[in-house]
N, C-alpha and C positions, 0 to 999 in steps of 0.2 A: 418461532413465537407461538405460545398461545393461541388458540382460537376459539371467537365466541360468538355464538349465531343471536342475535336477538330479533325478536318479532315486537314491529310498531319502534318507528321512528317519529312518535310523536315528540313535546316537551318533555314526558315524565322518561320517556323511555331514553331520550337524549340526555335529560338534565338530570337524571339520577341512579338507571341500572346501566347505561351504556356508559356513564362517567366514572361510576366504580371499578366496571369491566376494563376502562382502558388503564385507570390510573393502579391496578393489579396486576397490566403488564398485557394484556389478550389483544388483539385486532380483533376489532368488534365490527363483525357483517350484519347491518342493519337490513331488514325484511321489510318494505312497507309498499301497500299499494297507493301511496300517491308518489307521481312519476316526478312531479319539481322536488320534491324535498331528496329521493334520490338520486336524481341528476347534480343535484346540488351536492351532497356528500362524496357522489364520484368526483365531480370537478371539482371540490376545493378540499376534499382530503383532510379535514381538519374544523371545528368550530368550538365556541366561548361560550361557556355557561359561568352564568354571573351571579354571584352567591351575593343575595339581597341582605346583610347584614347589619349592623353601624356603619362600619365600612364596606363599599362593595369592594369585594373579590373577584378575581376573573380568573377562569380557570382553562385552558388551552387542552381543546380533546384533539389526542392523533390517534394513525393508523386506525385507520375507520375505513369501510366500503359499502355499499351499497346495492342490494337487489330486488328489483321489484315483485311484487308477492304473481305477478302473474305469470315470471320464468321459473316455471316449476324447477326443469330439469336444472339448473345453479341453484335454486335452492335445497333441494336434495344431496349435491352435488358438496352446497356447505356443510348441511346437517351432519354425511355421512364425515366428515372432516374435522369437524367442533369438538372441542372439549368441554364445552357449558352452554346451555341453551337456557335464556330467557324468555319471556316476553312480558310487555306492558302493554297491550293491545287495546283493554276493557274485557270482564266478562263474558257478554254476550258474544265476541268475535271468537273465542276459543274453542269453538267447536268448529269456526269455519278453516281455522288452520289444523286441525290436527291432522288432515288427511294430508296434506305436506309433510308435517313430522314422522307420520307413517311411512310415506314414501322414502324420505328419507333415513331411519332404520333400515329398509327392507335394502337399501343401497349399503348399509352396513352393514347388512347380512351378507349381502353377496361378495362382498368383499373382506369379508371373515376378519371384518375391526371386533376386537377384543378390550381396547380400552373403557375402562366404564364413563358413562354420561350422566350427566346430573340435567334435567330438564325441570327449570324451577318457574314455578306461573305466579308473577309480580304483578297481582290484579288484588282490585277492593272487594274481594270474595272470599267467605271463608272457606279453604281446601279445596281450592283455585286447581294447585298442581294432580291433585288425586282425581279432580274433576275432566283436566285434561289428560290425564291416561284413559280414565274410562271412554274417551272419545278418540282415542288415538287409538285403541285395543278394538273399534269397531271395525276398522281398516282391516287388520291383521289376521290370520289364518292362526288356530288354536299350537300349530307347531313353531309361527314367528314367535309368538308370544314365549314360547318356553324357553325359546332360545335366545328373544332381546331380555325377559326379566332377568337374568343375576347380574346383565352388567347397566343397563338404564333403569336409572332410580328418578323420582318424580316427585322430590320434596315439598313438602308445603312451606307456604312461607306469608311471613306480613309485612307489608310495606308501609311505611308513611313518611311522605314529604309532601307539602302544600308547594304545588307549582299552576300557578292562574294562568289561562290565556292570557296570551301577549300577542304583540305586533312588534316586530325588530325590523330595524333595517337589513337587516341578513336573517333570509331564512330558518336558518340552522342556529342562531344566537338564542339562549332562551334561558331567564332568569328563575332562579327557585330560593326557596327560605333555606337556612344554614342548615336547620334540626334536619338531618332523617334519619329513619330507624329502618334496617333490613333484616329481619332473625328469620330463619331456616330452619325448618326439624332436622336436628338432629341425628336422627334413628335411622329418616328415610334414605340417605347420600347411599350412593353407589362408591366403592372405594373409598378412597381417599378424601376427605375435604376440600375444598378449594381454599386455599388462601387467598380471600378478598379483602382486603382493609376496607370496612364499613358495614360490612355482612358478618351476623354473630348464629351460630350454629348452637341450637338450645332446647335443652330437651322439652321444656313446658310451654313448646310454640302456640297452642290455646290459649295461655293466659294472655300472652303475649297481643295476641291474633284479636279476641275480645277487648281485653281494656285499651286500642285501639278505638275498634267500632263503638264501644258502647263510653266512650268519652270523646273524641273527635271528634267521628260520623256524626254521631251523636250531638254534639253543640252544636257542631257547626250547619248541621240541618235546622236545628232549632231557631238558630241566630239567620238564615236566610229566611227563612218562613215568617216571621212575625218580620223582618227586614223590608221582605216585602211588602206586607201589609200594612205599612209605616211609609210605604213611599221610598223606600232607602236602596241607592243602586249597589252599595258592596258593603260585605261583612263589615269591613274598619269602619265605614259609617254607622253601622247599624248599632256596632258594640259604642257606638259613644253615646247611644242612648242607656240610661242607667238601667231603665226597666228592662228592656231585653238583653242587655247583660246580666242584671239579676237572676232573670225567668232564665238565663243560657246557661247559667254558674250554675242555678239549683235544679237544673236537668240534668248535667255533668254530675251533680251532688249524688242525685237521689239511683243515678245507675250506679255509682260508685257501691251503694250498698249492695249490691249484687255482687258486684265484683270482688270487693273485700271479703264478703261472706265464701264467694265461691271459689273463691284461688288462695286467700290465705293475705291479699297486699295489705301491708300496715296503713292505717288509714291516715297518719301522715303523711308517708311517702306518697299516698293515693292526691291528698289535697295537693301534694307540691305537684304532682303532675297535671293535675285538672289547672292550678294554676300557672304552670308551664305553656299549656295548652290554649289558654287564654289569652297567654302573650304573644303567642303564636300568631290565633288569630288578629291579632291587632296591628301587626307588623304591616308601617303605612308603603312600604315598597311593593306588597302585595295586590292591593285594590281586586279583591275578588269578588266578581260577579253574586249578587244574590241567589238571580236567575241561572245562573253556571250550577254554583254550589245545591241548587233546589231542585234541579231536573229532575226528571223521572221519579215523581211522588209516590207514582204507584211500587213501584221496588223498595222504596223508602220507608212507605207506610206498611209493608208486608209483618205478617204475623215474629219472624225470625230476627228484625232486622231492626233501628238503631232506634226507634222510636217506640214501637209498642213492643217487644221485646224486654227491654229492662223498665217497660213499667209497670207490664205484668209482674214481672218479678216483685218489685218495689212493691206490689200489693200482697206478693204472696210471703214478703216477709216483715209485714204490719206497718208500712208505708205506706205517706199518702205523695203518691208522685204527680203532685198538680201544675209542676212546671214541664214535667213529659204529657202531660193532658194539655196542657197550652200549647205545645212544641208541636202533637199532633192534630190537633184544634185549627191552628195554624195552615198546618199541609194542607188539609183539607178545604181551605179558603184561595189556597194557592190557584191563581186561575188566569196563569201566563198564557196566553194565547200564543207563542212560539213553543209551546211546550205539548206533546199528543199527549201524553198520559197525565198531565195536570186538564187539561180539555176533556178526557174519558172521565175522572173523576168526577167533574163539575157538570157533567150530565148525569150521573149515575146520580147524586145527591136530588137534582130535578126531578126522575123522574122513579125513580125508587125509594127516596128519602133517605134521613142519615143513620137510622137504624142498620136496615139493609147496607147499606154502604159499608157503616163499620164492621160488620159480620162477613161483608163480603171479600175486601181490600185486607182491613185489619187479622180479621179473625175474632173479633170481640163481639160477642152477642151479645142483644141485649137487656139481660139478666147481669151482664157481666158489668161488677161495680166501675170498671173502667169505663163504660159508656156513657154513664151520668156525668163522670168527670168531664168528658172529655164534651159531650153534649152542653153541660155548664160552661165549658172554656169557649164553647162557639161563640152565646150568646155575647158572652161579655166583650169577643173579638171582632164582633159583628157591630 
């Protein structure tokens, strides 16, 4: 059989890359360092992801195991063994694993494996997996290196499935939306392609990879942020208010022009997805966290990323994106006290002002006509 290493046994990694893996045929060795979720996966060998649709679904994962991220030597042990390595781990955690993925290489060095690998990093980052060689390649001696590149390739890739926190009676049960989308570049694969049913290999993995972020990420930060500041515990509450649905549709709208412009998508096709998108969010099986979906403002509100990113844009091609000025207007009010980096903000505004703030977080100075916008959407939010 197949084998497939993945890193992070959480929900997404259970209920979406480790579900495709098994249902492609691989025994999928789950990596995680919390010790109940893989004591759990050794002991019962199998668990249900429950596709939240009209009708639920339930879907039965086998041949599965389990290693905890802190026995190095079995996870090397799998690496040098796999045929496809994933992970869903989050961002930020990828640099903490690559020094295992190195080590386990250097275990396929020594044992002169010749098979090519595909190491694909299933994280809400763009060129996740490029990011994770550059941190695995610090491990490595300039002669590893020559001799793991022609057969470990490090594809980029986009992921999207909306899967909320949950609480199951069984650990390892864990429910997610029907929709998701997995596309791979194309160019990067070592060998062979993998045959995944669910996974689409494509040359234009950018288009792909943005009108993700900048229509998803995108709404759906918008639609928690003013959620919040309405009192409203989860997205489907939030969307049944009209007005932040409206101000949610016409931030999804206003990136849209960017993306139509920039990739070539027919702006039909573009509206049927922002409207797809919508329905998405609305799906009452979901009940997703305001505060889950809003975390970490400060990554959020970054100059690259899903709010002032396409509204720069939107000005720079004779737009006025005043529903992305509300959207980050919004962030900026965001002042969850379970949250550190909504807390760093909301002092930075005290005692630097929101000039400062926006130049500093954003990148928007201000001379920059985005700043008045967005300075106007305070008031009025205030």
């Amino acid at each position: 059989m197949k084998k497939a290493v993945h890193f992070g046994a959480g929900n997404i990694g259970r209920g979406f890359i480790g579900l495709l893996l098994s249902k492609a045929g691989y025994e999928v060795t789950y990596v995680d360092k919390v010790s109940e979720i893989i004591d759990a996966i050794n002991d019962k060998k199998s668990y249900t992801v429950m596709i939240a649709g009209e009708k639920e679904e339930k879907i039965m994962v086998e041949n599965i195991m389990g290693i905890l991220s802190s026995d190095e030597q079995s996870v090397s042990k799998a690496i040098m063994e796999a045929n496809i390595i994933t992970t869903a781990v989050g961002p930020e955690v990828l640099n903490k694993i690559s020094l295992q993925i190195a080590a386990g290489l250097k275990m396929r060095l020594m044992k002169k494996t010749v098979e090519p690998l595909n190491i694909i990093a299933c994280e809400n980052k763009v060129g996740a997996s490029e990011f994770l060689k550059h941190e695995v390649f610090k491990f490595l001696t300039p002669a590893e290196i020559a001799a793991i590149e022609p057969s470990v390739g490090f594809p980029n890739a986009g992921v999207d499935r909306i899967v909320p926190p949950q609480k199951n009676d069984d650990i390892l049960s864990v429910m997610v939306e029907p929709y998701f989308e997995w596309v791979v570049d194309k160019k990067a694969f070592k060998g062979a392609i993998p045959e995944i049913p669910g996974m689409r290999a494509v040359e234009d993995l950018q288009a792909y990879v943005e009108r993700k972020i900048f229509t998803l990420n995108t709404g759906h930060a918008v639609a928690a942020y003013l959620g919040y500041l309405k009192g409203y515990k989860t997205i489907q509450e939030s969307l049944k208010d009209s007005k932040i649905f409206d101000t949610v549709k016409g931030a999804m709208e206003e990136s849209g022009k960017y993306l139509t412009q920039r990739f070539g998508f027919s702006v039909e096709k573009h509206e049927y997805y922002i409207q797809k998108t919508l329905f998405r969010f609305q799906n009452p099986a979901l009940n997703d966290e305001v505060v889950r979906v809003g975390r970490k403002p400060l990554r959020k509100l970054g100059p690259e990323d899903r709010l002032v990113f396409p509204a720069v844009k939107a000005l720079e091609l004779g737009e006025n994106p005043v529903n992305l000025a509300s959207g980050i207007a919004a962030a900026l009010e965001f002042d969850y006290k379970g949250d550190e980096e909504a807390c760093i903000i909301q002092h930075m505004i005290k005692t630097v002002g929101i000039d400062e703030t926006l130049y500093k977080i954003c990148g928007i100075s201000p001379e920059h006509p985005l700043n008045k916008m967005v300075k106007y959407a305070l008031v009025k939010t205030i």
